[in-house]
DRENVO-754478 format. One line per 4 residues: number of its first residue (from 1); for each residue x, y, z of C-alpha. Coordinates in steps of 0.25 Angstrom, whole numbers. Layout:
N
NUM	X:Y:Z ~ ...
This chain:
487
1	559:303:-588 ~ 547:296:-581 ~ 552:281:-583 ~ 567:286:-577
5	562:293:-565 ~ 553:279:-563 ~ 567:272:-562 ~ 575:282:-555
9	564:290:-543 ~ 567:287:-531 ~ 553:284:-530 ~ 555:272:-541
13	566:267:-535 ~ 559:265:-521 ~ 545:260:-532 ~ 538:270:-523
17	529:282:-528 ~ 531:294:-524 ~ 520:295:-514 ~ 528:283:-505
21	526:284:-492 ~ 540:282:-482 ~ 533:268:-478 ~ 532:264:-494
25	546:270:-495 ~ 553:260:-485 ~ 545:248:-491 ~ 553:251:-503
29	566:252:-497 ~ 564:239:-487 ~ 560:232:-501 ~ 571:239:-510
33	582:235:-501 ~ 578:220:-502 ~ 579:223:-517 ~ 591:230:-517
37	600:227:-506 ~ 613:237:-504 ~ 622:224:-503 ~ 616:219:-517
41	614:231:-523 ~ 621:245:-519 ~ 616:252:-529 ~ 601:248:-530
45	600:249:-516 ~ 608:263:-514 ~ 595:269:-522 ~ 585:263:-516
49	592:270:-502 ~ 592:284:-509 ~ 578:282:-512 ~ 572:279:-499
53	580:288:-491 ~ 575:300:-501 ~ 562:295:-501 ~ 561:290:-486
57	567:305:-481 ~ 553:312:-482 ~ 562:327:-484 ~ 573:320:-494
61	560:314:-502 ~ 554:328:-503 ~ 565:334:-511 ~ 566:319:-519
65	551:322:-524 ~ 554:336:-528 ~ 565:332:-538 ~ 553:327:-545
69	546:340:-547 ~ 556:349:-554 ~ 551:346:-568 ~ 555:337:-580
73	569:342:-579 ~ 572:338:-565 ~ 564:324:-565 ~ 571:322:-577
77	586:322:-570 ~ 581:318:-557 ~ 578:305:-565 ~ 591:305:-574
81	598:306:-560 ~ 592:296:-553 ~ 592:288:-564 ~ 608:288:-564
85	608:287:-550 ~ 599:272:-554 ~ 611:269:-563 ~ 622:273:-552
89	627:284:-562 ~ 626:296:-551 ~ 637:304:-559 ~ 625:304:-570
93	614:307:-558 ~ 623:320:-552 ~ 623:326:-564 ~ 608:325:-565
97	606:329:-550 ~ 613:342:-552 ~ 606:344:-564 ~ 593:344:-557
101	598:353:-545 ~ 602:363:-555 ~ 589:364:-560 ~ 582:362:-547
105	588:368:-535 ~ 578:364:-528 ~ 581:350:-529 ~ 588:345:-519
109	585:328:-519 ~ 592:331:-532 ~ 606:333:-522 ~ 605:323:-513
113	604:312:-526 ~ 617:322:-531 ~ 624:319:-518 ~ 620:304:-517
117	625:305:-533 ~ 638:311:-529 ~ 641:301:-517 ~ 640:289:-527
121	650:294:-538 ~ 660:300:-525 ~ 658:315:-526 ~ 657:315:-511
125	662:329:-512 ~ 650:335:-519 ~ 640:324:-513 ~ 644:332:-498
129	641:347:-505 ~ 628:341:-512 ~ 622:336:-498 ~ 628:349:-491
133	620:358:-501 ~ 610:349:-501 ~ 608:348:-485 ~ 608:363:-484
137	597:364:-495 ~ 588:353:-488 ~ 594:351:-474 ~ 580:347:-467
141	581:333:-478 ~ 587:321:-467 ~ 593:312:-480 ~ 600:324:-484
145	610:326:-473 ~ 610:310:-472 ~ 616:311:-487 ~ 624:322:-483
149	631:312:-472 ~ 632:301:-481 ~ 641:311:-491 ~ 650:314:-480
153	654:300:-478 ~ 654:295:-490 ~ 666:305:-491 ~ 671:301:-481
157	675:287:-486 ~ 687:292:-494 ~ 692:298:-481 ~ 701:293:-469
161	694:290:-457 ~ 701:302:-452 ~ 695:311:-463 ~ 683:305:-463
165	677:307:-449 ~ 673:324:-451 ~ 664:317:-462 ~ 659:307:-454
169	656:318:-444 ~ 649:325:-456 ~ 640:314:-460 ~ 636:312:-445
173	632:327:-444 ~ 622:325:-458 ~ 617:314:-452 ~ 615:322:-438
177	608:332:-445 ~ 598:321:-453 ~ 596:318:-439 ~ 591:331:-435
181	582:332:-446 ~ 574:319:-444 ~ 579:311:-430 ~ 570:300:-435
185	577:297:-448 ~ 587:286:-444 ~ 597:288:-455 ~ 606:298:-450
189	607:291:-437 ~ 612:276:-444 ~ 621:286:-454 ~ 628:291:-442
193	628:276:-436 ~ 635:272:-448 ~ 646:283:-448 ~ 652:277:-435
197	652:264:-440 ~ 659:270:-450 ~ 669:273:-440 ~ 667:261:-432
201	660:267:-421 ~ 651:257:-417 ~ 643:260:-405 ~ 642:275:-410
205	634:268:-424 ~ 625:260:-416 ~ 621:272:-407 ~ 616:279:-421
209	612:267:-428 ~ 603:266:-414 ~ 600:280:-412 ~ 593:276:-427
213	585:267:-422 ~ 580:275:-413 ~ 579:287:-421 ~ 566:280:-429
217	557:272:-422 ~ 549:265:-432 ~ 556:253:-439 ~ 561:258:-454
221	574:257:-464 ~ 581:266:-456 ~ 578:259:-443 ~ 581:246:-447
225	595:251:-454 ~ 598:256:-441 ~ 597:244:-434 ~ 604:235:-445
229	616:245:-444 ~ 617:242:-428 ~ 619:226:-432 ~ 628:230:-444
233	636:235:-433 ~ 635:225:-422 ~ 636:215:-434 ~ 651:222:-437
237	655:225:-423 ~ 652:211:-422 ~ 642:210:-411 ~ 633:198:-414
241	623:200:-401 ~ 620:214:-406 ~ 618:210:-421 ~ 609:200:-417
245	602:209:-407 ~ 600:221:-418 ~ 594:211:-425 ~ 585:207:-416
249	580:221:-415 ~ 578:224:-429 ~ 570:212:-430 ~ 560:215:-418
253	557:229:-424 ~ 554:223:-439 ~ 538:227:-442 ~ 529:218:-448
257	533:223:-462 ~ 535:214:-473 ~ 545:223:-481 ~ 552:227:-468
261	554:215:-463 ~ 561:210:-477 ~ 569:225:-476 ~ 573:217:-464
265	576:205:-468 ~ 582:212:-480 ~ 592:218:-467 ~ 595:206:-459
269	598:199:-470 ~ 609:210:-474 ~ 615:212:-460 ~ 614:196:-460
273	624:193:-472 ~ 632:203:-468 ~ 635:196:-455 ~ 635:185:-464
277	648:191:-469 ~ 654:196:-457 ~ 652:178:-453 ~ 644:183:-441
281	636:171:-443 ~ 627:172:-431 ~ 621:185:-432 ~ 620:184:-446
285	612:172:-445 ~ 603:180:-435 ~ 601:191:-446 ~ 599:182:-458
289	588:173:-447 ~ 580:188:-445 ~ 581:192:-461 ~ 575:178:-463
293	562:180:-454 ~ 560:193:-461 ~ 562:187:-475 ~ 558:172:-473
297	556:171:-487 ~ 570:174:-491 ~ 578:162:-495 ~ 592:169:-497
301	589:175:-482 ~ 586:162:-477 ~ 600:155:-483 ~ 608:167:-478
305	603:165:-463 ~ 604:149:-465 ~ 619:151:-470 ~ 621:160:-457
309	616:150:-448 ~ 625:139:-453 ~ 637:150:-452 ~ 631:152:-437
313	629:136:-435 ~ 644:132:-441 ~ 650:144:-432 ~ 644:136:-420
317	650:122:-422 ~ 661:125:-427 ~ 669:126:-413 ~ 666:112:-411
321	668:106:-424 ~ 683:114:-424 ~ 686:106:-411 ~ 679:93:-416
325	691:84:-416 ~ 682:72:-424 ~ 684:82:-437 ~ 696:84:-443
329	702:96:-445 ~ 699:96:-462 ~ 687:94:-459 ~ 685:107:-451
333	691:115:-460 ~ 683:111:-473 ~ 670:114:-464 ~ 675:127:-460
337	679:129:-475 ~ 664:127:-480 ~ 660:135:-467 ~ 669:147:-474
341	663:144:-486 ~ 647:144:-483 ~ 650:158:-476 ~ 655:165:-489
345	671:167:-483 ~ 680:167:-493 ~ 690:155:-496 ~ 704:155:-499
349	704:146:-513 ~ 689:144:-512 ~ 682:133:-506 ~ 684:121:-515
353	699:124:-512 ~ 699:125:-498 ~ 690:114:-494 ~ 700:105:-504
357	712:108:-497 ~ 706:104:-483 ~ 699:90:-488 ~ 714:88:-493
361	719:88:-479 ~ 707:76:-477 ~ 718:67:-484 ~ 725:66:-470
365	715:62:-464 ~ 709:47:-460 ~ 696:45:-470 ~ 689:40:-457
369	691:54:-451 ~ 688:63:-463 ~ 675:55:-462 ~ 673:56:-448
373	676:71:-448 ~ 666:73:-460 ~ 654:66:-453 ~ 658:75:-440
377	656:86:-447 ~ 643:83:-456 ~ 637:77:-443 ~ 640:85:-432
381	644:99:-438 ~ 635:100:-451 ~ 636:116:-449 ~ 647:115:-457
385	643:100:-465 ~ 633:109:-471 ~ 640:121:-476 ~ 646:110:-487
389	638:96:-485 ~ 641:91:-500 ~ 655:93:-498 ~ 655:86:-483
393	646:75:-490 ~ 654:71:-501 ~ 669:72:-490 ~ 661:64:-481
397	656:54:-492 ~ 672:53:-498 ~ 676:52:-483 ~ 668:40:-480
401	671:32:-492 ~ 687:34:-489 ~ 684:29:-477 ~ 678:16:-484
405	662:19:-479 ~ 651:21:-489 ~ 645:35:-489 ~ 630:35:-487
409	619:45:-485 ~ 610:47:-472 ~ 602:56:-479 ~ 605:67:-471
413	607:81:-478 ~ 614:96:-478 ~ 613:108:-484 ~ 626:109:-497
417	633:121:-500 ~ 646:111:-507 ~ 640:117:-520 ~ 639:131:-517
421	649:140:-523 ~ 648:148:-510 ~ 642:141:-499 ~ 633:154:-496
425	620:150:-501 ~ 611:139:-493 ~ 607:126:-501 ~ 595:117:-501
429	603:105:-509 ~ 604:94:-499 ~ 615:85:-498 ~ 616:70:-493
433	626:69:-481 ~ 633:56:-480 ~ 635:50:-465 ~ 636:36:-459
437	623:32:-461 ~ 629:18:-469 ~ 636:14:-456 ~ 619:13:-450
441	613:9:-463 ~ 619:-5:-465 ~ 619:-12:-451 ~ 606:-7:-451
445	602:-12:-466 ~ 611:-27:-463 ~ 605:-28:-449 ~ 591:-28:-454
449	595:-37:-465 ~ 603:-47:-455 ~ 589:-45:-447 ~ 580:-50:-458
453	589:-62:-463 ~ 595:-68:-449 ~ 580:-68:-445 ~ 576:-77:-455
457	586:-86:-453 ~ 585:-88:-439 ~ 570:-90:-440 ~ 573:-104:-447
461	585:-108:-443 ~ 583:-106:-426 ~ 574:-116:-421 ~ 565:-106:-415
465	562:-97:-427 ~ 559:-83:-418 ~ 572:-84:-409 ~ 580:-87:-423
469	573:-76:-429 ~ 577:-65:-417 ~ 589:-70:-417 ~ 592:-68:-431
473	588:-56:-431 ~ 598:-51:-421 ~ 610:-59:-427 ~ 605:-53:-441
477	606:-38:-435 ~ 621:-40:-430 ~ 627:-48:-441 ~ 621:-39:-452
481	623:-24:-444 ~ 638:-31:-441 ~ 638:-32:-457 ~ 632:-18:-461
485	642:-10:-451 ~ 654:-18:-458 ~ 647:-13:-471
């Protein structure tokens, strides 16, 4: 019994003792979330939520640490339950739960874990008439008319939007009365904020999700959920000022906290790829900029903004590349194909097939002009050179040599992603881009050379061996440049 309760307390899961103070309580969270991020794991995440909200609801956490006091019999269930809610077998933990309400009436944390058990196997019938008992036994407990709410729309899901809206107006009156019980408690606030999103009703879930902000003063989890659900929803409706904006403002309230300020950078960094997602570049860049300073240390964070900031830079110049009339049209397309490509978007056939359909249509074109339009675009628009600068390199390199010039190096380098199999990731291999630094290097080499040689020569030969010297030298630079440009 003792090693299974270990695992399963609510307690454990958090790593707290018992005697954790609210402040130790959030410190877990901010640093559980890191670990266990809901887009990476549901599951893992889903507890540690159910956890801190028992545990940071000082009337909910009451009846928790009475469950622990009923005897042998109870822990031992209580355990057995939890346990099976750890392995996501809630039908197993229901029937646990009732077992232990049956032998301790008194224990009512024992229903609210029964209803949350009840919502994940889709009893959403019997989740209702738990929390409905349960808010009449215990109806001064905030979490427990919040739960309540959550059952009312989770039911509603399988309904119309017609038949769904007294629900929704059922949850909103649960969360009105959590309200009433603790006004400073910014969860029913941002749980009535995200029933009009629910409905599309943007302006009335931005005046909730701020009437959350307001509702707590001090900076905490729920204070900052509050103000990332007002850029979620400037972030959808689209509203790039306002996202960067409520950015702005989350970041001038972060406290000098080092596990805060990586719960924030945790934040950012998620509001930031899903902006990523939803190709809105600019503000996602801005987002991923902010998680960086509060994570500096993060690599992936730091790739992730680089990546936006390309996005943001080729977005900019592409205008004038589409209307540059010195690149052809092939050319264009095959840097917006690897533009498509770094940013994740799917492609019809894949890459490989794309781009070897568009360097087929480089057939009908003049060598002379591929190569032209290639340097163009690795010179003057490397936004999108760098996105692929192997494959650019080696187009230009086959380009050059059909147009009967030798390739050569400059030794200037770029960022590659050609080897990538999706173009997402940042790399730190380096690639030699070829450019026309041969049509410099041998005038300059035979004009020095001419130099030296016609020097000599017209020391001894002129009878005055200065002036036959100087004007050797000149006759040696033009006769061996003239040489090394036809080279």
């Amino acid at each position: 019994m003792g090693v299974r309760k270990q695992q399963t307390d609510f307690y454990a899961v958090l790593g707290l003792p018992r005697d954790a103070n609210r402040q130790a309580i959030e410190k877990a969270y901010y640093r559980l979330h890191r670990e266990h991020p809901p887009q990476k794991d549901p599951d893992g995440y889903a507890r540690i939520r159910q956890a801190f909200d028992t545990l940071y609801d000082p009337r909910a956490r009451i009846y928790y640490d009475q469950l622990w006091k009923y005897g042998d019999q109870v822990q031992n269930l209580i355990s057995q339950a939890l346990g099976a809610m750890e392995d996501g077998n809630c039908l197993g933990a229901s029937r646990h739960l009732k077992r232990v309400i049956a032998a301790a009436d008194g224990a009512d944390e024992a229903r609210d874990l029964l209803g949350i058990c009840q919502l994940d196997i889709g009893l959403t019938d019997e989740a209702l008439e738990t929390y409905r008992e349960l808010t009449e036994r215990r109806s001064e407990v905030p979490l427990y008319w919040i739960r309540y709410g959550d059952a009312f729309l989770v039911n509603a899901e399988k309904l119309s939007d017609h038949d769904r809206r007294p629900l929704i107006g059922s949850a909103r009156y649960n969360y009105r009365k959590a309200i009433k019980l603790d006004s400073k408690n910014t969860s029913p606030y941002l749980a009535i904020a995200r029933t009009y999103l629910e409905e599309e009703k943007e302006e009335q879930a931005l005046s909730w999700a701020e009437k959350a902000v307001s509702a707590h003063r001090s900076v905490d989890i729920q204070h900052l959920d509050a103000l990332f659900f007002m850029c979620h929803v400037h972030a959808n409706a689209g509203h790039v000022g306002k996202v960067v904006d409520c950015a702005k403002r989350i970041e001038s309230i972060i406290p000098n906290d080092t596990e805060m300020k990586l719960y924030a950078s945790c934040m950012f960094a998620r509001t930031g790829m899903e902006l990523l997602e939803n190709k809105a570049y600019e503000s996602a860049n801005y987002y991923l900029k902010v998680a960086t300073r509060f994570d500096p240390k993060n690599q992936d964070l730091q790739e992730m903004q680089e990546k936006a900031m390309w996005m943001v830079e080729a977005d900019q110049v592409w205008p004038r590349l589409e209307a540059d009339q010195s690149v052809i049209h092939p050319i264009k397309a095959l840097a917006a194909l690897t533009y498509v490509h770094f940013s994740d978007q799917e492609i019809d056939g894949g890459f490989n097939q794309a781009s070897e359909s568009i360097r087929k249509k480089l057939e009908n074109y003049p060598a002379d002009q591929v190569r032209r339009s290639i340097e163009i675009l690795i010179t003057e628009y490397p936004q999108y050179q760098r996105f692929r600068a192997k494959m650019w390199a080696r187009m230009l390199a086959k380009a050059r040599e059909a147009s009967g010039l030798k390739p050569a190096y400059a030794g200037k380098s770029a960022p590659d992603f050609a080897e990538s199999s999706s173009g997402s990731r940042i790399s730190s291999s380096r690639v030699e881009i070829p450019i026309r630094q041969a049509d410099r290097d041998w005038p300059l080499i035979l004009g020095a050379g001419g130099v030296i040689v016609f020097a000599v020569i017209g020391y001894f030969v002129v009878p005055i061996g200065a002036l036959g010297a100087a004007a050797g030298m000149i006759l040696g630079w033009v006769i061996g440049s003239a040489i090394g440009r036809l080279l």
